[in-house]
C-alpha positions in Angstrom: -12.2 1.5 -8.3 -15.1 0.4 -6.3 -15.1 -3.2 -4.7 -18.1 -3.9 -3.0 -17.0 -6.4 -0.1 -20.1 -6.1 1.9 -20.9 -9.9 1.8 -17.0 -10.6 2.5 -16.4 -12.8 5.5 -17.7 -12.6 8.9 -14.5 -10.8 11.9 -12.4 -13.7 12.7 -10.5 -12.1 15.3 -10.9 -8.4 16.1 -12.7 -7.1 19.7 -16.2 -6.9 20.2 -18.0 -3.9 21.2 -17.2 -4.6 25.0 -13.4 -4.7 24.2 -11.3 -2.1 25.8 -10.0 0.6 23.4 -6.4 -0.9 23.0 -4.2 -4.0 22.7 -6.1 -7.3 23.9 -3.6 -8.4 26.7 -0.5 -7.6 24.6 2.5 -9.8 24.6 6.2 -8.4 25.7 8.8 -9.5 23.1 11.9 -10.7 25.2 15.2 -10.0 24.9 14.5 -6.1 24.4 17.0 -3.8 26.6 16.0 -0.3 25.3 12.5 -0.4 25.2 9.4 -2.8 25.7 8.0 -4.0 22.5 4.6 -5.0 22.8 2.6 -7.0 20.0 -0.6 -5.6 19.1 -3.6 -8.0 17.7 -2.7 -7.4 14.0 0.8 -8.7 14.9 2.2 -4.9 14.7 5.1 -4.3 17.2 4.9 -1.1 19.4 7.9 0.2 21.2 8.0 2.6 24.1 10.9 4.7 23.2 10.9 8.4 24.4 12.8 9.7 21.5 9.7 8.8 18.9 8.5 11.7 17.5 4.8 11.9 17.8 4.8 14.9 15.4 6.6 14.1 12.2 7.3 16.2 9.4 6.5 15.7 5.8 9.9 14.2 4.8 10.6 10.9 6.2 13.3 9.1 4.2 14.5 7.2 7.3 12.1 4.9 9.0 11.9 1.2 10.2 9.4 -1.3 9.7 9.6 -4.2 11.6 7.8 -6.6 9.4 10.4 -5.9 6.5 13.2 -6.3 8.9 12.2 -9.6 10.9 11.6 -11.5 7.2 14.6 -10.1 5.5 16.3 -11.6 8.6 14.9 -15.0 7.0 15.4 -13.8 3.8 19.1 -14.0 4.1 19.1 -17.4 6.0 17.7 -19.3 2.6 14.8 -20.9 4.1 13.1 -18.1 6.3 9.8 -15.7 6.0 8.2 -16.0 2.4 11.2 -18.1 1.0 8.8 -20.6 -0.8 7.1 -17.1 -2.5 7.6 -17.1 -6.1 9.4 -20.6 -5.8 8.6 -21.4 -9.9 10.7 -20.1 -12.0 13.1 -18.1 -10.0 16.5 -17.0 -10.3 18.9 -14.5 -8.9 19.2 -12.4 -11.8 17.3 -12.2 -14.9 18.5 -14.4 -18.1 20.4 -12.4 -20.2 19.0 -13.6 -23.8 15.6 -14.7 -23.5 13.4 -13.3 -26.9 11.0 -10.9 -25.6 7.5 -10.6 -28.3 6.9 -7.0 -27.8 3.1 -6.0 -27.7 1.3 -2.6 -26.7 1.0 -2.7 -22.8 -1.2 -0.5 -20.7 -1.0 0.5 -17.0 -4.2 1.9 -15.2 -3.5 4.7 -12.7 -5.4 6.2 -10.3 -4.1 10.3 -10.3 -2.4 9.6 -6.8 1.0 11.7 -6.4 2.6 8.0 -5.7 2.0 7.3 -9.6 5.5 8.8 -10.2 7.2 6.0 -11.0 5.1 4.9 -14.1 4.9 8.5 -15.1 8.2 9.1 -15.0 9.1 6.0 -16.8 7.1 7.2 -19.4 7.7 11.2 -19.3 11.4 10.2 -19.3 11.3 7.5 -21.9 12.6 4.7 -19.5 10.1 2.4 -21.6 10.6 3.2 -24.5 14.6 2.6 -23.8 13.8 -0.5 -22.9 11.9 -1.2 -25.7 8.2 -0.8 -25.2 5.1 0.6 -26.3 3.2 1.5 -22.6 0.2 3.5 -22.4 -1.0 5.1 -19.4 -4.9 5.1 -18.6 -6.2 7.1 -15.6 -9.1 5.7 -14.1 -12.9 6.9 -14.4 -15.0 7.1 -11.6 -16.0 4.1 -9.8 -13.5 2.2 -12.3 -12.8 -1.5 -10.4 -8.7 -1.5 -11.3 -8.3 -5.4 -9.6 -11.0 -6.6 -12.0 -9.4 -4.5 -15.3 -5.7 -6.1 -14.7 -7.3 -9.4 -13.2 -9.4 -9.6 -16.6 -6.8 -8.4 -18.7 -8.4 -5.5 -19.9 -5.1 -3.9 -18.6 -2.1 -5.3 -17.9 -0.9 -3.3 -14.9 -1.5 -1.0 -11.9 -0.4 0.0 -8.7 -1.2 0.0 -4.9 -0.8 -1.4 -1.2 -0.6 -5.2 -1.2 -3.3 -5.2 1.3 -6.1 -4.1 -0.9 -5.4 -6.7 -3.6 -5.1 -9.4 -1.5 -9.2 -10.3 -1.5 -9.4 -10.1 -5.1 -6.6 -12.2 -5.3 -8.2 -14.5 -3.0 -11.4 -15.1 -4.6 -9.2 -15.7 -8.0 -8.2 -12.3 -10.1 -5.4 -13.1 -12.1 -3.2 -10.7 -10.5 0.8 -11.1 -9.5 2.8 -8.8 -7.3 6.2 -8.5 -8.4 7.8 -5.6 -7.2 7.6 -2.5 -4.3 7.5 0.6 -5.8 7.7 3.5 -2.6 7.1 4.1 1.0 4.2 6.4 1.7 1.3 8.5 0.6 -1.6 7.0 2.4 -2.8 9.0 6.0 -5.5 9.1 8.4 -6.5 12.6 8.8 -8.4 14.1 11.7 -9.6 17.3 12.3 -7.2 19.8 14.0 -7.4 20.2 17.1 -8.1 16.3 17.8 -6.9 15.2 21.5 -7.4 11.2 21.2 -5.7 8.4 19.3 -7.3 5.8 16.7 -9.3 4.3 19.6 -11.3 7.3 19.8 -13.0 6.8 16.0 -14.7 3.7 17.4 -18.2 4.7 16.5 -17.4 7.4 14.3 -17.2 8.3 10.8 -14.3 7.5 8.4 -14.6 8.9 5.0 -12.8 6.9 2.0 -12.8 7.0 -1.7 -13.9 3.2 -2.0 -14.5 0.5 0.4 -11.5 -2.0 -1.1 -9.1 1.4 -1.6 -5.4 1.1 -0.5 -6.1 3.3 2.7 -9.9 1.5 4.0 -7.2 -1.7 4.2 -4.1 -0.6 5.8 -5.8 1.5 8.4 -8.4 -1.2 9.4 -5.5 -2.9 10.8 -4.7 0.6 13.0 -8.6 0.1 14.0 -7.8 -3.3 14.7 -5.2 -2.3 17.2 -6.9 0.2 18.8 -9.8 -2.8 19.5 -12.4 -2.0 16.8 -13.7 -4.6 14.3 -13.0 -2.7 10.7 -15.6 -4.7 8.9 -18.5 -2.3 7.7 -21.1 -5.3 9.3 -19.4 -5.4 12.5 -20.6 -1.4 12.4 -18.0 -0.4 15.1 -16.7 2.3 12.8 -18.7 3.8 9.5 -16.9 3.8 6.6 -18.5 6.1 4.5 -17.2 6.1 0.6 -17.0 9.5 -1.0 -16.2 11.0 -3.9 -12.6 11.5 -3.9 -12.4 14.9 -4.6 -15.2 15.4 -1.9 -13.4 14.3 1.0 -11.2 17.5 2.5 -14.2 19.1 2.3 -16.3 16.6 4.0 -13.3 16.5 6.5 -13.5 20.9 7.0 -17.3 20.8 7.3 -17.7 17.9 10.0 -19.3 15.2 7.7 -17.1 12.9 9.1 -14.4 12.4 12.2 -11.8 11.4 9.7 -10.6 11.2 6.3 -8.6 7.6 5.3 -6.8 8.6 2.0 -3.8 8.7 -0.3 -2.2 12.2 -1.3 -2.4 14.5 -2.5 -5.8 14.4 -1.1 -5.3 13.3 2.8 -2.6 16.4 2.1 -5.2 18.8 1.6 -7.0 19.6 5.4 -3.2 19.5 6.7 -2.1 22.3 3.8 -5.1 23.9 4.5 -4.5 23.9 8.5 -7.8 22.5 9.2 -6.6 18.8 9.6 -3.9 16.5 11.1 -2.2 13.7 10.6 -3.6 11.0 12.7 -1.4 7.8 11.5 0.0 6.8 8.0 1.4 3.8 6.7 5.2 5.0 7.4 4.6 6.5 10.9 1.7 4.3 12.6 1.6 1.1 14.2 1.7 -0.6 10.9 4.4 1.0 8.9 5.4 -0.4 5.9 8.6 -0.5 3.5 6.2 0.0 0.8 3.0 1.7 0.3 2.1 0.8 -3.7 3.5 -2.6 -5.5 3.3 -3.8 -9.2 -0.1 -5.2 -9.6 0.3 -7.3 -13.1 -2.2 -9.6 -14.8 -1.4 -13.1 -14.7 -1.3 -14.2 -17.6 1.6 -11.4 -18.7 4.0 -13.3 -16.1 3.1 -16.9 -17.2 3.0 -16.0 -20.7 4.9 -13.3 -21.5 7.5 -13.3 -18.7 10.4 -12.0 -20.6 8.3 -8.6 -21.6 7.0 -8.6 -18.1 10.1 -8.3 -16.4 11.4 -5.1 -18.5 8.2 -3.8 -17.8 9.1 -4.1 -13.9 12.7 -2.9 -14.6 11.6 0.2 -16.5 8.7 0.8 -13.6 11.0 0.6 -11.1 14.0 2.7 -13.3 11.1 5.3 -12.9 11.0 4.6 -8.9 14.6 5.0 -8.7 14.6 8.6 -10.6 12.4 10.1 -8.4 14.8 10.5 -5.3 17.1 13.9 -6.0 14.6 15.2 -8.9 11.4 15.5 -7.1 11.5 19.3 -8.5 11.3 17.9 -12.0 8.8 15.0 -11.2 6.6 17.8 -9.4 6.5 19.7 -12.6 6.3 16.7 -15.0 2.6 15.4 -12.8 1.3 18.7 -12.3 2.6 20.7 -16.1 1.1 17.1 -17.7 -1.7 17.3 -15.7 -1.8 13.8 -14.2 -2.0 14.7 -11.2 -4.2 18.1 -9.6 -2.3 20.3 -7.6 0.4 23.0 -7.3 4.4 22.1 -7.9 5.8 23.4 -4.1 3.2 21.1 -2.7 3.7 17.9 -4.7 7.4 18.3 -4.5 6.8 18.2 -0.8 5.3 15.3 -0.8 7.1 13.3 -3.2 10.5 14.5 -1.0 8.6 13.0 2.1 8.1 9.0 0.3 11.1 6.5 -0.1 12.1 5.6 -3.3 13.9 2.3 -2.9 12.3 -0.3 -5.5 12.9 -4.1 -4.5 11.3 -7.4 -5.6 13.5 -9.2 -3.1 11.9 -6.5 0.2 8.2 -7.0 -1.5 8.6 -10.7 -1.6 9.8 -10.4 2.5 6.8 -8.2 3.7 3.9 -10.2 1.9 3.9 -13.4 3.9 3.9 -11.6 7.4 2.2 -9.6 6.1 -1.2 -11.6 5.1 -1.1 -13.3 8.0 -1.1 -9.6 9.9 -4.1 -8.5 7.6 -6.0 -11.8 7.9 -6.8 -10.8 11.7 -9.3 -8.4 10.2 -11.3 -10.6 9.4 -11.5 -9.3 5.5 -10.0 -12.5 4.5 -11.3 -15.8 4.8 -10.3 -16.7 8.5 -9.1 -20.7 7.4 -7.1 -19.1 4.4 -3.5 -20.2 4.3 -1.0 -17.5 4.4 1.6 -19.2 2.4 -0.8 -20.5 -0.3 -2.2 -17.0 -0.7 1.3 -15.1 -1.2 2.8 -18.6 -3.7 -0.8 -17.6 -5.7 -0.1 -13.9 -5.5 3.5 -13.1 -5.9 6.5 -13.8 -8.8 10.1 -12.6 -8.8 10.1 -12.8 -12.4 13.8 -14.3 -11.9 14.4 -10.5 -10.8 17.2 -10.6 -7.6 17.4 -6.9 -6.3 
């Protein structure tokens, strides 16, 4: 899964070293009675409320993320946030008799608790209700998933918008479609840790790959707390483990931090050697979704009709999770796709939101890019729109 993006662009944007650890002279948002709302560099929105918990539990089915709720707010005017996304070709509901060629279709996964939905739609024969012959390949080592679906050598995967954006960039045939979940990814700190994110600055950060799902979404928390994410800018070390490496790295003081998805970044907390530092439903950057569809390109251009009960089946699989995470929990740990005990994957699948949408994916991405440009890991003249028209379809899909 490794992407080398060493020679990536240059920090447009985040602090310099002589920065103070926080919010660049943060902006007020007006009109705010209950509490001061303060916009952080990566375009995050922090409110001083004394009722938010700073120590949430494992289930959190009811959040708010601000990006997903300012574009829906467009969304539902016709002409707001990311309403020229996915322009071609869209509809509000699917047609109801276009021929669909059936092929073989293949969906790489990475072993993450959060791959539920395609497992489920397999387990439970959602795709082969709907008509289709999917296999599901777990990933091998170092195995670069945005080149296998951008090349075609799969047709699908998984993961946070963030990390595919790059590849997408620079011109994988990749399209997002839909948003699968909320959750899975944290930063983890050893326990007993008395600072916040701005405190890593100079410090160690162990991750399974430099373009993984967690390295992008918490280099905007770094961004935040005034530290230039980029590996050259050397503020922070991101040091890529193997996957399976990194609790252990975390319980033996390798590194300050461990920047992962679950059940993994679960482990030093189960093992009551770690905490929970930030995650991508309870930082400064939450998110309605953690993983989206990730299809190649050509399947939507081509093949849109079998691409779209692909995303219907996928997301039938989402939709199952909530109320039978018992039976999920048994179905990834008894199948052995993913490594771990039932009571603890149940927990965790119980603490993610299963609420599938094209129409709340297609909302985020363009406030989105334009939040994760700031770290500089995209090119700093790129144009927002441009980069979510190339990287998004709806597949005429409404919901």
């Amino acid at each position: 899964m490794s992407h080398n993006e060493s020679n990536g662009p240059r920090p447009t944007g985040p602090h310099s070293e002589s920065d103070h650890p926080g919010a660049s002279r943060p902006g007020t948002v007006p009109g705010e009675s209950s509490a001061e709302r303060i916009v952080l560099p990566s375009g995050a929105v922090l409110v001083d409320e004394a009722s938010e918990d700073q120590h949430r539990g494992i289930s959190r089915r009811t959040f708010v993320t601000g990006v997903a709720a300012a574009a829906l707010g467009g969304l539902a005017l016709g002409g707001g946030v990311g309403a020229l996304i996915g322009r071609s070709g869209q509809r509000g509901s699917a047609p109801a008799a276009a021929e669909v060629r059936n092929r073989p279709l293949s969906i790489i996964y990475g072993g993450d608790v959060c791959d539920a939905p395609s497992i489920v739609a397999k387990e439970k024969g959602f795709f082969k209700e709907a008509g289709l012959d999917v296999t599901l390949h777990r990933t091998v080592g170092d195995e670069d998933i945005k080149a296998a679906v951008g090349s075609g050598q799969f047709d699908a995967s998984s993961g946070i918008f963030y990390s595919w954006l790059k590849p997408v960039e620079e011109g994988q045939n990749v399209k997002f479609v839909a948003g699968l979940h909320a959750g899975c990814l944290r930063l983890v700190v050893p326990k007993g840790f008395k600072g916040t994110v701005a405190d890593l600055k100079g410090g160690t950060i162990g991750i399974p790959s430099l373009s993984s799902s967690a390295t992008m979404f918490f280099s905007m928390d770094l961004l935040d707390a005034g530290i230039n994410p980029l590996p050259e800018a050397r503020q922070v070390h991101w040091k890529v483990l193997d996957p399976s490496t990194l609790a252990d790295a975390l319980r033996r003081g390798q590194v300050d931090a461990i920047a992962t998805s679950d059940p993994i970044a679960y482990r030093p907390i189960l093992g009551d050697y770690g905490m929970e530092l930030a995650s991508n439903m309870s930082g400064m950057n939450k998110q309605a979704y953690c993983c989206c569809t990730a299809l190649n390109g050509d399947l939507v251009r081509k093949e849109e009709p079998l691409a779209r009960k692909l995303i219907e089946a996928w997301c039938r699989g989402s939709r199952y999770v909530a109320g039978h995470e018992a039976e999920v929990a048994h179905i990834e740990v008894d199948k052995k796709y993913v490594a771990g005990d039932v009571g603890t994957i149940q927990k965790l699948l119980s603490g993610y939101v299963w609420e599938p949408s094209v129409a709340k994916l297609k909302a985020a991405l363009l406030p989105g890019i334009g939040k994760f440009q700031k770290t500089g890991y995209l090119d700093a003249g790129a144009n927002p729109q441009k980069l979510a028209d190339k990287a998004f379809a709806t597949l005429g899909i409404g919901w």
